[in-house]
NUFI-187745 format. One record per atom (N, C-alpha, C): x, y, z. Coordinates in steps of 0.1 Angstrom, whole numbers, plus 5000, padded with zeros to 4 digits. Each point is the difference from the previous one (the first is absolute). Layout:
<nodes>
XYZ ...
</nodes>
This chain:
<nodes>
243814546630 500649895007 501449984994 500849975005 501449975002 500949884993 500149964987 500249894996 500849895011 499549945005 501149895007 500049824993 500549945006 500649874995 500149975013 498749904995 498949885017 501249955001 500049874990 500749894998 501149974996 500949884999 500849944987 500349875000 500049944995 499949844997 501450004997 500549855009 501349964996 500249844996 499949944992 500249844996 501450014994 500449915009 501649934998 499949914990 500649994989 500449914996 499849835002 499349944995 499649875009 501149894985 501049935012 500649894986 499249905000 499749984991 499549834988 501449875008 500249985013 500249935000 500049824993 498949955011 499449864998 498550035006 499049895000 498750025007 499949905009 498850045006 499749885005 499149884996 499349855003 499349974993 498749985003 499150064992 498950005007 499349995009 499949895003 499849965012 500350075014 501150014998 501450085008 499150105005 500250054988 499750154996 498750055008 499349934997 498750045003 499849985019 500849945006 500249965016 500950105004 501050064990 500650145005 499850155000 498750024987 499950114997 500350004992 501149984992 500750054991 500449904993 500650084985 500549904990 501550025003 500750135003 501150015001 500949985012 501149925004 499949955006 501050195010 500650044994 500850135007 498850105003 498849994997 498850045007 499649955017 500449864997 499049945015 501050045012 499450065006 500550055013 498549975012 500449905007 498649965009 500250045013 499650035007 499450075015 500749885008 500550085010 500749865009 499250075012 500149905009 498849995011 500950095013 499650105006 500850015010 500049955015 501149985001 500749905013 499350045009 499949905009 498350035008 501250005017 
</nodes>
């Protein structure tokens, strides 16, 4: 067999901005807030 390369993983850089607060956090997904990116509904 043929050596090949399946895959490759790419992770950017994530900045340590600020967080969110708990609470927050936990209603968004996430702690970080340049993570949350939420689904917008499409126009009907």
């Amino acid at each position: 067999m043929q050596k090949r390369e399946l895959a490759r993983a790419y992770i950017p850089r994530q900045p340590y901005v600020r967080l969110f607060p708990l609470r927050e956090a936990l209603m968004r997904g996430t702690i970080f807030p340049n993570l949350y990116m939420p689904y917008r509904e499409k126009d009907r």
